[in-house]
C-alpha positions as semicolon CSV with decimal commas, in nm:
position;residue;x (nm);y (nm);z (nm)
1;X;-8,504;-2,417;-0,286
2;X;-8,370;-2,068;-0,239
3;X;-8,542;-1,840;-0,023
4;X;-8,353;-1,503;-0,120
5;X;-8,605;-1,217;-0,269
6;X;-8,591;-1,190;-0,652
7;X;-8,412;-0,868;-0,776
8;X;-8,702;-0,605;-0,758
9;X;-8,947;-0,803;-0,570
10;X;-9,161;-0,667;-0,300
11;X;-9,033;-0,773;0,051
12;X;-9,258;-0,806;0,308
13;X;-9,192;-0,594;0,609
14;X;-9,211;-0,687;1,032
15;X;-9,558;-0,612;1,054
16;X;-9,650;-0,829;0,739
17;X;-9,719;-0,557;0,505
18;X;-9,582;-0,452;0,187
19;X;-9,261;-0,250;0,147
20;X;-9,238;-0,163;-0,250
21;X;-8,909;-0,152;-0,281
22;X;-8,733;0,123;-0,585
23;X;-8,427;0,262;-0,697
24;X;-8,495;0,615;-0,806
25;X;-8,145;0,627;-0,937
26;X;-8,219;0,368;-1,165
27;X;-8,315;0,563;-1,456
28;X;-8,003;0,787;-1,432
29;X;-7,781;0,489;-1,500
30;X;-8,002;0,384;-1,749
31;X;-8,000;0,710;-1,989
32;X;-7,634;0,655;-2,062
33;X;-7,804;0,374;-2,312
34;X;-8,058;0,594;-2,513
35;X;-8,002;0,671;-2,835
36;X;-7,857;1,009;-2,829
37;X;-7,988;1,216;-3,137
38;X;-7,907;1,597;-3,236
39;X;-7,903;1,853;-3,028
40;X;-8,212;2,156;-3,126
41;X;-8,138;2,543;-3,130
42;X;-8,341;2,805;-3,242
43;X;-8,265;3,208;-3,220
44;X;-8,349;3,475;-3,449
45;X;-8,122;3,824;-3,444
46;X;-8,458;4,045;-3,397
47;X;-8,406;3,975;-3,038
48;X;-8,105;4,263;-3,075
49;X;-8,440;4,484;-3,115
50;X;-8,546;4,514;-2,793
51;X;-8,423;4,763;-2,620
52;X;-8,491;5,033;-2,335
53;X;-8,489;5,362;-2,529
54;X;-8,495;5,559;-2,230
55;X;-8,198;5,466;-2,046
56;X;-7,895;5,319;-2,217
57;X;-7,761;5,168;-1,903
58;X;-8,043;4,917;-1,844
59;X;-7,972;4,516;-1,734
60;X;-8,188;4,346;-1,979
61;X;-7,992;4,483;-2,274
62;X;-7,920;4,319;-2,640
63;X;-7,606;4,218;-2,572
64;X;-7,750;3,949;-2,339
65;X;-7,840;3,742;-2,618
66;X;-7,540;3,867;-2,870
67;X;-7,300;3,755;-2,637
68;X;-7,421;3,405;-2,551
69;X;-7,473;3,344;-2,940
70;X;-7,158;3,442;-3,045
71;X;-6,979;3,218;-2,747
72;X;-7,145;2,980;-2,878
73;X;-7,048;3,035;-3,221
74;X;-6,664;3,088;-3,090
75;X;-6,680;2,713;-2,932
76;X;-6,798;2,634;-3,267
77;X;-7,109;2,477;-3,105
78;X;-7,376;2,627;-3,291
79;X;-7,241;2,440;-3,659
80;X;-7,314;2,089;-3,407
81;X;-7,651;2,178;-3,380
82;X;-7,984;2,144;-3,604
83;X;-8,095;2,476;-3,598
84;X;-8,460;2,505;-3,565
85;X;-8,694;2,751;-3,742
86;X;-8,815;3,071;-3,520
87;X;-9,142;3,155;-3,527
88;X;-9,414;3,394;-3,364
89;X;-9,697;3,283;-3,118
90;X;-10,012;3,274;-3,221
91;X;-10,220;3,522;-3,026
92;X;-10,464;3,191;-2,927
93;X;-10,132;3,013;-2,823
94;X;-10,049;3,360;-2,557
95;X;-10,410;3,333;-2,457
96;X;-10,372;2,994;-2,325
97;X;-10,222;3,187;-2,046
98;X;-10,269;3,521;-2,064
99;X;-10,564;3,738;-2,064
100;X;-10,643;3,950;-2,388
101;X;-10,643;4,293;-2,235
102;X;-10,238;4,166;-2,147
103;X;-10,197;4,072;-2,550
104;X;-10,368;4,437;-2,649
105;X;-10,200;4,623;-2,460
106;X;-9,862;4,531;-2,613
107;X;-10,013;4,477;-2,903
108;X;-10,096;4,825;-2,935
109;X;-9,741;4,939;-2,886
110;X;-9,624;4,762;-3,185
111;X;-9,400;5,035;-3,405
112;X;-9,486;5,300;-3,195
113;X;-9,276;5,617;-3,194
114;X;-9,387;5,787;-2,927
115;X;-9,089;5,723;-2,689
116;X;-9,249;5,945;-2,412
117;X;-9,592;5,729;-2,407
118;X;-9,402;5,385;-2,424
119;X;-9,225;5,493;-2,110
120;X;-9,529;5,635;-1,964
121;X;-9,652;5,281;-2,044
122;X;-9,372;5,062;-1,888
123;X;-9,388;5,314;-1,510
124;X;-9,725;5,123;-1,452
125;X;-9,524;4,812;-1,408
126;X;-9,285;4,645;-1,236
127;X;-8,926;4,654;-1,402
128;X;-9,058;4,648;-1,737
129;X;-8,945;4,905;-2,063
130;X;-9,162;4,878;-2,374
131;X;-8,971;4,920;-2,721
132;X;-9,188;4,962;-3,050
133;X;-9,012;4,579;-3,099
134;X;-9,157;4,436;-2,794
135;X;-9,466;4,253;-2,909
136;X;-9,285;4,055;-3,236
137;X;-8,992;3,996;-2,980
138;X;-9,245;3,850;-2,716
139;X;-9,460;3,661;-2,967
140;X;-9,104;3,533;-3,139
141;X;-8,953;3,409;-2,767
142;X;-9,272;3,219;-2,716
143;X;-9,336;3,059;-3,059
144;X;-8,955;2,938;-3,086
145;X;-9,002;2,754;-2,751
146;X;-9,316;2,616;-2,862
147;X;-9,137;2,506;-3,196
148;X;-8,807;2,381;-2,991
149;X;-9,079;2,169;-2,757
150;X;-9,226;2,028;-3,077
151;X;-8,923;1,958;-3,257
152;X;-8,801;1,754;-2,910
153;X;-9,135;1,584;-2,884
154;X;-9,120;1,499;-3,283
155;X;-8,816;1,322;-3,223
156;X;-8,657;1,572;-3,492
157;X;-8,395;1,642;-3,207
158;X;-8,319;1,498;-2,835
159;X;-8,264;1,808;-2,685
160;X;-8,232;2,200;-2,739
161;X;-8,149;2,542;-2,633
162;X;-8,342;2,865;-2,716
163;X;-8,121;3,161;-2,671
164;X;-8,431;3,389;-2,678
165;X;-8,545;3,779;-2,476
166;X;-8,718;3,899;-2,401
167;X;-8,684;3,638;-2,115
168;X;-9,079;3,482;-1,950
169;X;-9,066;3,340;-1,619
170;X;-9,200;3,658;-1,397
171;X;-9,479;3,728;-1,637
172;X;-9,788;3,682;-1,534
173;X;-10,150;3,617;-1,643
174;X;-10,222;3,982;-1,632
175;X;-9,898;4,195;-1,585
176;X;-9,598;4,235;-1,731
177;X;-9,308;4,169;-1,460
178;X;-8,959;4,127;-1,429
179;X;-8,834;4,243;-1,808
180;X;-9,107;3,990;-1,937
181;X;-9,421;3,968;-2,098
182;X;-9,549;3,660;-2,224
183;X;-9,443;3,375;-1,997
184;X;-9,284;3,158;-2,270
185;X;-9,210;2,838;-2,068
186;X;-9,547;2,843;-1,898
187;X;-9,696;2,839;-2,298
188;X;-9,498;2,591;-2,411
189;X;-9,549;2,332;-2,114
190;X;-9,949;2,432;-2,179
191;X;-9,947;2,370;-2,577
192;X;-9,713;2,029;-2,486
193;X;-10,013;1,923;-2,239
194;X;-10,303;2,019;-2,475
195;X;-10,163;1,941;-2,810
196;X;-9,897;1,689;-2,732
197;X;-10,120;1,497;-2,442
198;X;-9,811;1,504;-2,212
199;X;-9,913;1,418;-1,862
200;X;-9,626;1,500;-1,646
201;X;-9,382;1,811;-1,729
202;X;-9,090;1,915;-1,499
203;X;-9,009;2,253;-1,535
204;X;-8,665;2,363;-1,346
205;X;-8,645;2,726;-1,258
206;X;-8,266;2,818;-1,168
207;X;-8,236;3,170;-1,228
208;X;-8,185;3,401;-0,934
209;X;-8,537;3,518;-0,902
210;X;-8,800;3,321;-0,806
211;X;-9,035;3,281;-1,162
212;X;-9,343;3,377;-1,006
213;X;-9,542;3,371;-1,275
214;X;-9,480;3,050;-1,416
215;X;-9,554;2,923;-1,050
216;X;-9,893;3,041;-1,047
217;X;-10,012;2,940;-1,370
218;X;-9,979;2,594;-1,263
219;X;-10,052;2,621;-0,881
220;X;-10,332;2,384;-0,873
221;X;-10,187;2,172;-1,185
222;X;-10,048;1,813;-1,064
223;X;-9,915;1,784;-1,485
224;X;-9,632;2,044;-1,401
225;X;-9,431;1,979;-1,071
226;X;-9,235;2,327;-1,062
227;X;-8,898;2,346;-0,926
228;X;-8,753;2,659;-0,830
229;X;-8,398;2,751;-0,651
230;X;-8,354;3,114;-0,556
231;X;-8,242;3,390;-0,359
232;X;-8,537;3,505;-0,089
233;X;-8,358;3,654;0,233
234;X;-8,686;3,602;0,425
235;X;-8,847;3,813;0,141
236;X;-8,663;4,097;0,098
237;X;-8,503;4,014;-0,249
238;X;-8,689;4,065;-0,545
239;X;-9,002;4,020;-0,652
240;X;-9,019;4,027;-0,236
241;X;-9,341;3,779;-0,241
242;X;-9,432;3,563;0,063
243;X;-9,532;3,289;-0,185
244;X;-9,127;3,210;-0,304
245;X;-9,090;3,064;0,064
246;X;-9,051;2,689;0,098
247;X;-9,398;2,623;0,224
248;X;-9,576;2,754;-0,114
249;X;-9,643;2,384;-0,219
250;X;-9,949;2,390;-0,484
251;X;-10,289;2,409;-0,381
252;X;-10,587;2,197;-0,450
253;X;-10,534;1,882;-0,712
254;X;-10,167;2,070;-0,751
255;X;-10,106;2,072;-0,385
256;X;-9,740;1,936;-0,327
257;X;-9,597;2,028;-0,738
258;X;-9,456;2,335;-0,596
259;X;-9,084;2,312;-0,502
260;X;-8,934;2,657;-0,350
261;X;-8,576;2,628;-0,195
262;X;-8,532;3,002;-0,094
263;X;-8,231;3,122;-0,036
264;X;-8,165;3,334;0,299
265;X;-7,802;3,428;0,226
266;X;-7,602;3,529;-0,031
267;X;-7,261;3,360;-0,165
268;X;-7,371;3,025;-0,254
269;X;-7,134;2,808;-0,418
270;X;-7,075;2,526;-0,663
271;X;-7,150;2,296;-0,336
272;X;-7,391;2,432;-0,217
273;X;-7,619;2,352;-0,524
274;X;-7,462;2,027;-0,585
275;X;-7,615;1,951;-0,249
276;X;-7,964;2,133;-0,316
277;X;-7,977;1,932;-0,601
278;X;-7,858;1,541;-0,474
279;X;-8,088;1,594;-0,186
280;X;-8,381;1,765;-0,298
281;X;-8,459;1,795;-0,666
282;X;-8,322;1,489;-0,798
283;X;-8,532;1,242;-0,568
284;X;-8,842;1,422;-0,623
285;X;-8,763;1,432;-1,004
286;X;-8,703;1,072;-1,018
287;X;-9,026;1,018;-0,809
288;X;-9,218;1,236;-1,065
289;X;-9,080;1,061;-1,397
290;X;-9,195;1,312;-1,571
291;X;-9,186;1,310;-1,964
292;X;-8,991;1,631;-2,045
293;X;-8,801;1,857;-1,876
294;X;-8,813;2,257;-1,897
295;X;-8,519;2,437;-1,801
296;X;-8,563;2,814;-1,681
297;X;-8,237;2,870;-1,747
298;X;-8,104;3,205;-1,565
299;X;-7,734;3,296;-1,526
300;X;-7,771;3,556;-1,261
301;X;-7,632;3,335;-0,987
302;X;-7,326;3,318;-1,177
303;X;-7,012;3,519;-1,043
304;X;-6,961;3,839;-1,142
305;X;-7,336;3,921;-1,136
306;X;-7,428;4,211;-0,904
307;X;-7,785;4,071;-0,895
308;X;-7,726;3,771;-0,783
309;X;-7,407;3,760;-0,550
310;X;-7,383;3,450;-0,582
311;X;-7,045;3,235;-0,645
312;X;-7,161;2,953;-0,925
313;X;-6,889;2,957;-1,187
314;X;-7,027;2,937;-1,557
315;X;-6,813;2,577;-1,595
316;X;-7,085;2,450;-1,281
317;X;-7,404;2,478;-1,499
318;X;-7,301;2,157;-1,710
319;X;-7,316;1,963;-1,424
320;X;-7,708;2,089;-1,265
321;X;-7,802;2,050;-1,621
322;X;-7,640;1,703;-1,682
323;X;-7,852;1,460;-1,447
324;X;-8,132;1,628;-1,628
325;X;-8,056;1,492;-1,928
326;X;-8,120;1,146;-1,729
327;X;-8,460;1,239;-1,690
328;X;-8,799;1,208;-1,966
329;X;-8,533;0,994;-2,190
330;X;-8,347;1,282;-2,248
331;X;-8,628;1,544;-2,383
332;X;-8,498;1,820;-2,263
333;X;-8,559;2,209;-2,320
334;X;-8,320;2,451;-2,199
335;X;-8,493;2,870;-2,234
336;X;-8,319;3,132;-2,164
337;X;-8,412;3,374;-1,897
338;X;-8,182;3,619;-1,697
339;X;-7,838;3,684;-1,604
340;X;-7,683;4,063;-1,626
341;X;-7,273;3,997;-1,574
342;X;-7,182;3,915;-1,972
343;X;-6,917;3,759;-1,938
344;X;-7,077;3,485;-1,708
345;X;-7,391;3,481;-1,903
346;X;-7,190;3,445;-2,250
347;X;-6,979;3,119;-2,066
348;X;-7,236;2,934;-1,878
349;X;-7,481;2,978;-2,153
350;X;-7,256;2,821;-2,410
351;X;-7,142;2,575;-2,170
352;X;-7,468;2,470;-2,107
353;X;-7,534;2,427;-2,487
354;X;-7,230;2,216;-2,502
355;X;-7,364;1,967;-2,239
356;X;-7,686;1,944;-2,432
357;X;-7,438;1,805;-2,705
358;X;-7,347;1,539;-2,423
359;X;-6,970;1,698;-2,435
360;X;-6,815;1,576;-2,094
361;X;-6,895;1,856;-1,796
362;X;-6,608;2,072;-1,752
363;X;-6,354;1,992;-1,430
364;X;-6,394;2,140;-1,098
365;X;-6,108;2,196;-0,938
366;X;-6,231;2,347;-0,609
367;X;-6,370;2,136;-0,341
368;X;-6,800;2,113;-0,350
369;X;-6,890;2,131;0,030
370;X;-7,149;2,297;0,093
């Protein structure tokens, strides 16, 4: 009679205790089985509304989102895709995680032509410009990434992008921040975990800047294990905030769902977040199982971008995106949040769209050592 351990069994250790014994990359190899059904995208051309009225020159500019669409409409990607139906927030769905005196006060900018108040206005925040299109812009970005969530969670699609602005991840319960004002990932993963019953929700955070906001709405929240890879410089990049070091881990039930891997230098390459992501996000996503996937999806560490200064090239986002897609049985959500060089954005944004499609990553040619 054999005494070799069945596959999977528990082997007992030295000390004759229990060593459970697991291969977290298990359920990578296994999503190349699933099912793969269509691939979700909803945009609306209102987002070419919003716009800084004051100052023509300003980063988070329309052509942000014409540029990515019509890259994406170049590759002839967006014709592959079941194009979902935009829609506004409700005001109860923004309230969820904002507070009403937030809502108002954009609310009561809507059509305004007072160019000298709504500039007034945006000075009492931080990088912000208010355009008489702001509120139906915020309330649109928000709803059509609730309605891309749904239509994943449905089953009506596997995947999605939303090519949306203005972008979410800096807003916070109570202030505008960072070009954004309703925090549309941080709504979405709420309305999946209230009217979806999801218990687990990963929500990846690879722009440049550190999405403050969405961090602390779910601080203390063991449902959402945030994941966030930035530039920090020991603080002194933006939004400058002790809490985007590494040791920010969660607090209270949430304590250790709070992933920061700050970045103290700038130039950071293909490799370098190859190895970010074998060694640290991929283990503790695999640990975490989690049942979707949210993807703040930034494109300011791209090349080019005078933000960032980083050295990712556009063809390297297919390839954090696609062991992603081995996670949640491929429910995956990819939003759109920042990224200021065009040309990069345009690329790695329709690149990224293409991998949802499960079109084979593009080649690297250079070598990834970090």
């Amino acid at each position: 009679m054999s005494t070799e351990p069945k596959e999977g069994a528990a082997n007992p250790d030295q000390n004759g205790g229990v060593v459970q014994l697991k291969d977290i990359y298990g359920s990578a190899i296994a999503a190349t089985e699933l099912v793969r059904g269509p691939t979700g995208l909803v945009y609306d051309e209102k987002f070419a509304e919003h716009r800084c009225l004051w100052d023509d020159g300003y980063p988070e500019c329309p052509e942000r989102f014409t540029r990515v669409l019509e890259r994406c409409r170049e590759l002839k990607l967006v014709e592959r895709c079941a194009v979902i139906e935009p829609r506004m927030a409700s005001e109860e769905e923004v309230l969820t995680k904002h507070t009403p005196e937030q809502l108002e006060i954009l609310k009561s900018t809507r059509g305004s032509q007072d160019v000298a108040a709504l500039e007034e206005l945006s000075s009492h925040y931080d990088a912000v410009f208010i355009h008489p299109s702001s509120y139906d812009c915020s309330l649109l970005s928000a709803g059509s990434t609730i309605e891309l969530v749904d239509a994943i969670l449905e089953g009506r699609v596997q995947n999605g992008m939303a090519i949306i602005r203005p972008p979410g991840h800096h807003a916070m319960k109570a202030e505008y921040n960072g070009y954004c004002f309703f925090n549309n990932v941080a709504i979405a993963a709420q309305h999946a975990l209230d009217k979806r019953g999801l218990k687990r929700i990963l929500v990846v955070d690879w722009d440049i800047h550190h999405g403050q906001g969405t961090q602390r709405m779910f601080y203390d929240d063991p449902r959402v294990l945030y994941f966030s890879i930035h530039r920090y410089e020991c603080g002194t990049f933006w939004p400058n905030l002790r809490e985007s070091d590494f040791d920010c881990i969660g607090e209270g039930a949430g304590l250790g769902y709070n992933f920061n891997v700050p970045l103290n230098r700038i130039g950071m390459t293909n490799g370098d977040y190859l190895a970010i992501w074998q060694q640290l996000l991929l283990p503790v996503a695999l640990e975490f199982d989690p049942e979707m996937v949210l993807v703040s999806a930034g494109y300011d560490s791209a090349l080019g971008d005078e933000k960032g200064q980083m050295e990712i090239t556009p063809a390297f986002y297919p390839h954090l995106l696609s062991p992603l897609m081995s996670l949640a049985q491929g429910k995956v959500a990819v939003v759109l949040e920042g990224g200021y060089c065009l040309t990069s954005l345009a690329e790695g944004g329709a690149l990224t769209l293409r991998a949802l499609l499960g079109d084979p990553c593009p080649l690297l040619v250079e070598k990834l050592q970090p």
